[in-house]
N, C-alpha and C positions, 0 to 999 in steps of 0.2 A: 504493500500500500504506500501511498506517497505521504512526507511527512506529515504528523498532526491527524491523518485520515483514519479512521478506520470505521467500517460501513454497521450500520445495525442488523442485529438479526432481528428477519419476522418482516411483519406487512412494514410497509413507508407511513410513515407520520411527522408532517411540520410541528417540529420542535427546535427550538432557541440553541438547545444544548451548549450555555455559559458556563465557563468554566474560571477559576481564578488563574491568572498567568504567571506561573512559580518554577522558575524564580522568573522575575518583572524584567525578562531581557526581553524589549519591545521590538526589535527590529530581525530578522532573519536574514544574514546574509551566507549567500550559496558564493563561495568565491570562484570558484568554476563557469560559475555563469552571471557573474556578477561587472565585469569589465562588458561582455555582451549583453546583458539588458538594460545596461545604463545607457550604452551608445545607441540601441535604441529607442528609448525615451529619450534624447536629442534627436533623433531622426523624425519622429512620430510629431515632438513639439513642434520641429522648422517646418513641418506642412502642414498644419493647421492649429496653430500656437492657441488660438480664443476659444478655440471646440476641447482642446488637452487640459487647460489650464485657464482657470477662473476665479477670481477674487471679490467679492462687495466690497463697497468700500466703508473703511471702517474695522477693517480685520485685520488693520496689521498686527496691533498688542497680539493677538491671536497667533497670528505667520511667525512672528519673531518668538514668541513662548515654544510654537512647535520646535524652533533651532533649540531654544535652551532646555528642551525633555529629550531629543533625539538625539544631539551628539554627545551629550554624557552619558547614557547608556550605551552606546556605540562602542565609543572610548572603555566604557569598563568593561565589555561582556566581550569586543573584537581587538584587543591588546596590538595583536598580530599586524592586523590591517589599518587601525586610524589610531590617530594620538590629539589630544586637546589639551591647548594650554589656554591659560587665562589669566589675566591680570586687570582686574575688576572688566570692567566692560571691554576691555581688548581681549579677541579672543584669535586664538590660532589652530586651523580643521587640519590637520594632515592625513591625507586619506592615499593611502598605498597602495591601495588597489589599481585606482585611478591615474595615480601616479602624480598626484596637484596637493598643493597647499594653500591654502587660502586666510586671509587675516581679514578682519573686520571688526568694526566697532559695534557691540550690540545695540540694536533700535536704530540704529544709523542707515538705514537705505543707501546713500551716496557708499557706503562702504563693501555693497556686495553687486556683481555685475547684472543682478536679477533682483526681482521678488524674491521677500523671504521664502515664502514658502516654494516657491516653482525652483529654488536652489538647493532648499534642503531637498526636493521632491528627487533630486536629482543625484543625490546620496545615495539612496535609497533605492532597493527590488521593489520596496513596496509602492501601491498608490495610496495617498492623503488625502482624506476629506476631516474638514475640519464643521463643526457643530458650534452650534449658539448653544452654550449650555445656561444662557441667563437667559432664554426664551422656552416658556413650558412646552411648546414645540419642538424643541431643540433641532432646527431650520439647520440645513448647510448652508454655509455661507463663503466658503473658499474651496478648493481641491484641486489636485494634483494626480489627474487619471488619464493614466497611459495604458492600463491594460483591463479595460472594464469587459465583462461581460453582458453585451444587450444592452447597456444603459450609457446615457453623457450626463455630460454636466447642463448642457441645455436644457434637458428633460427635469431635469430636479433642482438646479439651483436656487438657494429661498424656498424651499418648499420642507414642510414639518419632517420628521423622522416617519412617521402614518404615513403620511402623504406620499414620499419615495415609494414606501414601499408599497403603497395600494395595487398597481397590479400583480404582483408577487397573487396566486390563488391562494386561499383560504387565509389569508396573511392577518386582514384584521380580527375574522371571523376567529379563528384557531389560536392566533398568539400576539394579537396588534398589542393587547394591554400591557401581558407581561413585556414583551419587547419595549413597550414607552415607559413602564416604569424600569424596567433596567437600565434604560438609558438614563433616568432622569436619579438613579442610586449608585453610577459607577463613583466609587470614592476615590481623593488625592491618595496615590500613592500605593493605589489595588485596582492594579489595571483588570481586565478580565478579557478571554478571547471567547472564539466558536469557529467551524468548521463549517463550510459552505462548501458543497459540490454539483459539477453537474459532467454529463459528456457530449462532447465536439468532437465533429470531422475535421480537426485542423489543429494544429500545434502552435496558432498563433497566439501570442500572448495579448493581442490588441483585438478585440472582437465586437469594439462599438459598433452600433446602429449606421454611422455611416460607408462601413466596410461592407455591411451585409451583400449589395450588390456586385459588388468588384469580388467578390469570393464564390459569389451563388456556386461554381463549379465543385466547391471540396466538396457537394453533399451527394454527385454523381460516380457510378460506379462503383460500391462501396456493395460487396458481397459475405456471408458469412467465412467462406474463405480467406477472405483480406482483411477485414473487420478488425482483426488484434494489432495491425499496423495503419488501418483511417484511422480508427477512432480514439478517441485521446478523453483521458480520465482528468479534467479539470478540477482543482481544490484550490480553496479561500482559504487562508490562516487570518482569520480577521480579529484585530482588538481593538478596545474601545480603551483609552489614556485621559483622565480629570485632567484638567491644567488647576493649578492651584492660585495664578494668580487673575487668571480673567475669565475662570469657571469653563472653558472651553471642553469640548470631548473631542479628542482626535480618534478618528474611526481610519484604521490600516487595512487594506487587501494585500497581502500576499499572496500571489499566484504561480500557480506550479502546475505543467499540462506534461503528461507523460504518455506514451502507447498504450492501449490498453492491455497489450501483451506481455510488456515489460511489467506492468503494474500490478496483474493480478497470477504473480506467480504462484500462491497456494488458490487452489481450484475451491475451495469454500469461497473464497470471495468473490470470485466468480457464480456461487449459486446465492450468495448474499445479493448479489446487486441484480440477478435475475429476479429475486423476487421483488426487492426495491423497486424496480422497473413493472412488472406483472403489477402492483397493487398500487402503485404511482397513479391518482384522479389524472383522466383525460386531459381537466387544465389545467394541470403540472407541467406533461408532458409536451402541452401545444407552449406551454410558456417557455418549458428549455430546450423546443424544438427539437423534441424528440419525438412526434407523432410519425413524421415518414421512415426514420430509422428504428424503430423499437420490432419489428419484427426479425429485422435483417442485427441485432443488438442480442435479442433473444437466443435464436437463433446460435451464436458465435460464444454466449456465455453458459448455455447449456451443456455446448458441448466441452469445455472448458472444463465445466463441474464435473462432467460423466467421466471425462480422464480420471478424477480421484473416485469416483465408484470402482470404476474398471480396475486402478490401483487396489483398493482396499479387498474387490475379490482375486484378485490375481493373490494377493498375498494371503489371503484368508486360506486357496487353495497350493499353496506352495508349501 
């Protein structure tokens, strides 16, 4: 299973599943792929910079708080890769991966070559969305997303925590409440995460609304046979970070798209996500467009499973 994952047994049911984040290392960096998905998130921004990256205004206290949560957990949990020094509000990023240094004055804008937050965004595998935590709605009001799945910042900026997520099926019905008081309980200094998944014909890590046409092809061709190399097992490491000094919630996607074949190397998980799938409502499935692939999906994870049958009596009879 890919990190953080791991699938339920039994019928499908929308569940929140928050968990607390311990130890509170906020940030996931994969250093193997960490040099290639940053240089893509510059790629992704230089074409369409205002559809990636959006701010209200009035967010900066916000964008600048996100610098002062992210690079001191960086610094302490990736020794290896970044270093932070500080001398009151001069700060110094050393990021090794990257291979850059950077010095700035904190709150100072003239001191960094970007917005705050679109520079830290850029630190960062993950995407940023930053939260009014002083509004009972707890509104987006900034974000830094290069690798969304189905959704932009268009679509939701200024719009409640509900509100995003209203077409999500059974979202408010099932779990809207607890979801908005979770949001409206995450405490300074006890972050909490959750696990979001779905699967894609495609290993792209950028799967906004406005790609959908330029791609229509990955969803052609794609047989039970081939099925463990189309299809690619998508998972969210998502957490939710209090800012302590402007009430702020920073909400992080990290995103991780794997083979399906590579992924579901014990054959139970394979009959785990067959059933997921099988008891998945209709408008589940049409939401994570999976209604034209779930037979040919079926199919491919069956047979998957049936190898550890065939296992278990081969050996039963040995």
């Amino acid at each position: 299973m890919l990190k953080h994952l791991a699938l339920d047994e039994g019928a499908y049911d929308l569940k929140m599943n928050v968990r607390q984040l311990a130890p509170d290392c906020i940030i996931d960096v994969d250093s193997a792929e960490y040099a290639k998905e940053l240089t893509l998130k510059d790629e992704i921004l230089a074409e369409d910079y205002a559809y990636y990256y959006q701010a209200l205004l009035g967010t900066e206290a916000m964008q600048w708080e996100t610098i002062e949560i992210l690079l001191p957990n960086m610094a302490r949990f990736y020794p290896e890769h970044f270093t932070l020094t500080t001398d009151g509000d001069r700060w110094r990023w050393t990021n090794r991966l990257l291979g850059a240094e950077t010095a700035f004055a904190l709150g100072d804008p003239a001191t960094l070559p970007l917005p705050p937050l679109d520079w830290v965004g850029r630190q960062v595998q993950e995407d940023l969305c930053v939260m009014d935590g002083n509004d009972a709605g707890s509104p987006l009001v900034a974000g830094h997303l290069c690798f969304a799945s189905g959704w932009c910042l268009d679509d939701k900026m200024g719009r409640s925590f509900l509100a995003i997520h209203g077409p999500v099926p059974l979202f408010v019905e099932k779990i809207g409440r607890p979801a908005d008081l979770m949001m409206q309980r995450v405490k300074v200094g006890r972050p909490t995460a959750r696990v979001n998944w779905t699967i894609h014909p495609s290993d792209r890590l950028n799967c906004a609304p406005v790609m959908k046409k330029r791609y229509a092809h990955e969803h052609e061709g794609i047989t039970p046979e081939n099925a463990g190399g189309r299809y690619f097992l998508r998972s969210e490491w998502q957490t939710f970070i209090r800012y302590p000094r402007t009430n702020a919630v920073l909400f992080t996607i990290r995103t991780r798209v794997t083979p399906l074949a590579d992924t579901l190397t014990d054959p139970d998980d394979a009959r785990r996500l067959a059933t997921l799938l099988r008891t998945m409502p209709p408008a589940m499935l049409a939401y994570k467009s999976l209604t034209r692939h779930a037979e040919t999906l079926l199919a491919y994870l069956d047979s998957r499973a049936a190898s550890n049958t065939e296992m278990l009596v081969a050996t039963e009879r040995g």
